[in-house]
VEXDREN-2710 file (C-alpha; in Angstrom, 1 decimal):
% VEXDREN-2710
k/r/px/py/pz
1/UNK/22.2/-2.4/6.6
2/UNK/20.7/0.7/8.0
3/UNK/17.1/-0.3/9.8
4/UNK/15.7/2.5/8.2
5/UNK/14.9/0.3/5.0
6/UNK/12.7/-1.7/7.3
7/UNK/11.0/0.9/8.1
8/UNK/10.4/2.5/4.9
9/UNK/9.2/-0.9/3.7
10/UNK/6.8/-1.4/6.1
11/UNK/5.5/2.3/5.3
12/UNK/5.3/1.9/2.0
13/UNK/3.7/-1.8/2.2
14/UNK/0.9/-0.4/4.1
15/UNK/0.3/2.7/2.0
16/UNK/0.0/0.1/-1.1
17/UNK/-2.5/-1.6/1.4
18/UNK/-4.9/1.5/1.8
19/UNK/-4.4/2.3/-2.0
20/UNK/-5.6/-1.5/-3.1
21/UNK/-8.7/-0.9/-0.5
22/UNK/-9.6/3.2/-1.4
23/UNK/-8.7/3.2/-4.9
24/UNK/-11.4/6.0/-5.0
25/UNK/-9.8/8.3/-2.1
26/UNK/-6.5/7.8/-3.7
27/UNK/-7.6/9.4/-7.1
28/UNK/-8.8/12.6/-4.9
29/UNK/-5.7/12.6/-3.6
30/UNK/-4.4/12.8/-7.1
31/UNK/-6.2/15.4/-8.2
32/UNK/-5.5/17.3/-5.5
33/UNK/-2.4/17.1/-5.2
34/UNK/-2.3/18.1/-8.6
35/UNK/-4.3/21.5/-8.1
36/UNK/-1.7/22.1/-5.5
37/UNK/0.8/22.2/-7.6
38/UNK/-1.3/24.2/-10.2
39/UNK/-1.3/26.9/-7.4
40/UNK/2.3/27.0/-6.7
41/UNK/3.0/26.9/-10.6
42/UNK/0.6/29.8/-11.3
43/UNK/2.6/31.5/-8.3
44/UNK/6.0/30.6/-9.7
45/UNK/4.4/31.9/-13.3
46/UNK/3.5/35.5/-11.9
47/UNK/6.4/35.7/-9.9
48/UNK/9.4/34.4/-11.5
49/UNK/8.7/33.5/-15.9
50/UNK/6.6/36.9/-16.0
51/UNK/9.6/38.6/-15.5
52/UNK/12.0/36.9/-18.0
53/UNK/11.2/39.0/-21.3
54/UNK/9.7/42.2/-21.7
55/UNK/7.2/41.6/-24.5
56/UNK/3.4/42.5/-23.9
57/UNK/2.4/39.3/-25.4
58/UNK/4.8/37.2/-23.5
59/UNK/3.7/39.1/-20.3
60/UNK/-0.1/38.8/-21.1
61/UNK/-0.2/35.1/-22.3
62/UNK/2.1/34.2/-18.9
63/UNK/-0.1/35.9/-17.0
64/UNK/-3.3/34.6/-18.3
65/UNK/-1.9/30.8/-17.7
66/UNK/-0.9/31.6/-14.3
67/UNK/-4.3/33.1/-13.3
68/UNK/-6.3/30.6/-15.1
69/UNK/-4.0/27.5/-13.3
70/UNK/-4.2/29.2/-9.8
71/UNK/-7.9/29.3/-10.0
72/UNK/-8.3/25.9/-11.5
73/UNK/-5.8/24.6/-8.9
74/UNK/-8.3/26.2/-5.9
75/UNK/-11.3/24.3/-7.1
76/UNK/-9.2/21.1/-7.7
77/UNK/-9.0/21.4/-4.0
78/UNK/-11.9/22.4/-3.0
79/UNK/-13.9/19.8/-5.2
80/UNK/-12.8/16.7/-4.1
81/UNK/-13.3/17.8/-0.6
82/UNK/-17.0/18.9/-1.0
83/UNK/-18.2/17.3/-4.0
84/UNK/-18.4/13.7/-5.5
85/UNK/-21.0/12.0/-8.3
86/UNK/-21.1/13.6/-11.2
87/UNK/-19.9/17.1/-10.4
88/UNK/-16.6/15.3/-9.4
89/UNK/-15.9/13.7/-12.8
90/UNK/-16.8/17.4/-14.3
91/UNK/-13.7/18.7/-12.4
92/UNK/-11.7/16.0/-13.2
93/UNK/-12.4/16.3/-17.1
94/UNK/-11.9/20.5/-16.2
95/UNK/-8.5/20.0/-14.5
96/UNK/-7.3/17.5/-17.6
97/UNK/-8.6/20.6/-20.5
98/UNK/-7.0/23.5/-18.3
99/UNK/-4.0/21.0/-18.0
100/UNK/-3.6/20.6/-22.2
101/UNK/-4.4/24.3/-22.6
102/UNK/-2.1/25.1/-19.8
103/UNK/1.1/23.2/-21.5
104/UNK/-0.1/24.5/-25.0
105/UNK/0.3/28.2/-23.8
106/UNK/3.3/27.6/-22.1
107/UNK/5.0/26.1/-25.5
108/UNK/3.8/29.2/-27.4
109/UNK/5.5/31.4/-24.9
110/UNK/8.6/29.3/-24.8
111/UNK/8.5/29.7/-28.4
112/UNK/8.8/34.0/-28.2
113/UNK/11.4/33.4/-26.3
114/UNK/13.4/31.6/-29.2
115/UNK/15.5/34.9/-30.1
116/UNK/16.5/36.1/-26.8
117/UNK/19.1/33.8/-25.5
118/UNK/17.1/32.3/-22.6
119/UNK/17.7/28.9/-22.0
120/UNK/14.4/27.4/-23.0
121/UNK/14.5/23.9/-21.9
122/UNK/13.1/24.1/-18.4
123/UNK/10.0/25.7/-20.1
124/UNK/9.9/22.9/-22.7
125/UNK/9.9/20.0/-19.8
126/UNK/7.5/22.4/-17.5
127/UNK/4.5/21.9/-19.9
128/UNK/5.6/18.3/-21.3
129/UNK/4.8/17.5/-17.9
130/UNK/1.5/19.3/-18.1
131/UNK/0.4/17.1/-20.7
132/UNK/1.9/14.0/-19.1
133/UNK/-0.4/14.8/-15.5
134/UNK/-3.5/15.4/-18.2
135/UNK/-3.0/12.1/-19.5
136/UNK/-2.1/10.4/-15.9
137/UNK/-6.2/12.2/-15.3
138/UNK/-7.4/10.8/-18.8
139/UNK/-6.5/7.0/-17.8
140/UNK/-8.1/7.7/-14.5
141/UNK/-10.8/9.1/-14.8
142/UNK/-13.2/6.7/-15.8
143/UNK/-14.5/5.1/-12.7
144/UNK/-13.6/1.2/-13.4
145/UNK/-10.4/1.8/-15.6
146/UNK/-9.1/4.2/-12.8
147/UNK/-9.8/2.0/-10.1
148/UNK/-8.1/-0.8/-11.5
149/UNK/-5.0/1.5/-12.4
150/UNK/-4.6/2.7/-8.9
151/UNK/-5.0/-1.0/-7.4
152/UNK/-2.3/-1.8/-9.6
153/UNK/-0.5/1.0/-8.3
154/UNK/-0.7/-0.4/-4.9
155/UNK/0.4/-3.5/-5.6
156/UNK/3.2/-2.2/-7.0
157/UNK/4.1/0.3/-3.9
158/UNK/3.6/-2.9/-1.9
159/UNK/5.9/-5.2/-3.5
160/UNK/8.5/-2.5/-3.0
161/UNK/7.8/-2.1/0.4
162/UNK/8.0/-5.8/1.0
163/UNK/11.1/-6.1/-1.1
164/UNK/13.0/-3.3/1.2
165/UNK/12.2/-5.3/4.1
166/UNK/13.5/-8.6/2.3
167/UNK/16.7/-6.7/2.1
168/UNK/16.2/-5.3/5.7
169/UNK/16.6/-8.6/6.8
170/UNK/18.9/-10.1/4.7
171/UNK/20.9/-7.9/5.1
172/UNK/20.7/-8.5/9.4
173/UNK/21.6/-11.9/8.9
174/UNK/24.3/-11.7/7.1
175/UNK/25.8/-9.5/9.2
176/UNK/25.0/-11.9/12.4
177/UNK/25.9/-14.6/10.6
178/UNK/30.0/-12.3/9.5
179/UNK/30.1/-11.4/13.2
180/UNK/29.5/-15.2/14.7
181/UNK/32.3/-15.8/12.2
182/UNK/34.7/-13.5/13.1
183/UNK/34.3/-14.3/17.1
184/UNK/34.6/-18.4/16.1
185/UNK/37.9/-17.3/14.1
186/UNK/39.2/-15.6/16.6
187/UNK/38.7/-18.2/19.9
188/UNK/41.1/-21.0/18.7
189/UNK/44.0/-18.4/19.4
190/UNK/42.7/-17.2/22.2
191/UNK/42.7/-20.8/24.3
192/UNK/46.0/-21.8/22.4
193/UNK/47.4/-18.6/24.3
194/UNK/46.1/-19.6/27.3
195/UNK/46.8/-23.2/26.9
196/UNK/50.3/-22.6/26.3
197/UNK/51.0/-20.7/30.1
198/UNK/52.1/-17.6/27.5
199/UNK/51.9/-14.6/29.7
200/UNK/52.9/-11.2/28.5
201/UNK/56.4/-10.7/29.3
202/UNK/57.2/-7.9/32.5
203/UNK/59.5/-5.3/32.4
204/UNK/62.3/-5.8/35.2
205/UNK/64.1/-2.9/36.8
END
């Protein structure tokens, strides 16, 4: 087995460690990571689904999404970073209502596009998994209830880091254990052979 699971255990064991202890820094980390990926989605919006159907009100409700989730994704960033108390649970609840109204927009544009031959389910999952990150932000968001939620979290991470380097090692000595094995089952013929005066026969001229 490839030491790299030992590795990856012991990583992932101590990031469970750090969440357990900064449940609250984790949750920022959340969030942010979340308006990040607001600001590449608005991006992607303008860039890319803005362009699939010609229709004014396809073009104005895609745009309006992906100017309203790029902005929201900004302060998402910015908040956590300068802010906490209570204008830091006013984001939060911000980012989970731009989140809901996000995904309901994108369904009502996937839906224009029901006559047009476009493949439609990449649109569907993109805002089922707008609602699924508001509700991640709903469970969280109330101080105690998220704490507890993200120390389970940790635990979790850190069982599978500790179960990776289980295997790690395991998996070592078993393969020490094959290997002394293999050279005991191989030493009885090599001192028969030499036991017996067997020599590898010459070639004569």
């Amino acid at each position: 087995m490839k030491r790299w699971y030992l590795f990856l255990g012991s990583l992932l064991a101590l990031l469970g460690l750090m969440i357990i202890i900064f449940p609250a820094f984790w949750i920022k980390v959340v969030v942010i990571l979340l308006g990040l990926g607001m600001i590449a989605y608005g991006i992607y919006s303008l860039k890319v689904t803005k362009t699939l159907f010609d229709d004014s009100t396809f073009t104005t409700t895609i745009l309006v999404k992906s100017i309203g989730s790029i902005i929201i994704g900004v302060l998402s960033v910015f908040f956590p970073l300068a802010f906490s108390g209570t204008v830091w649970t006013v984001m939060i609840w911000v980012l989970i209502i731009s989140l809901i109204l996000s995904a309901i927009l994108g369904f009502y544009t996937a839906s224009l596009l029901k006559d047009t031959g476009i493949d439609r389910k990449n649109y569907f999952l993109e805002n089922l998994f707008l609602l699924i990150a508001a509700l991640v932000l709903i469970l969280i968001s109330p101080k105690q209830l998220g704490i507890a939620i993200v120390r389970i979290i940790g635990i979790a991470v850190m069982v599978i880091g500790g179960a990776l380097i289980i295997v790690d090692l395991t998996s070592k000595k078993q393969e020490t254990e094959l290997s002394v094995e293999v050279k005991d089952d191989s030493d009885p013929s090599d001192s028969d052979a030499t036991a017996s005066g067997t020599e590898p026969a010459s070639d004569s001229e």
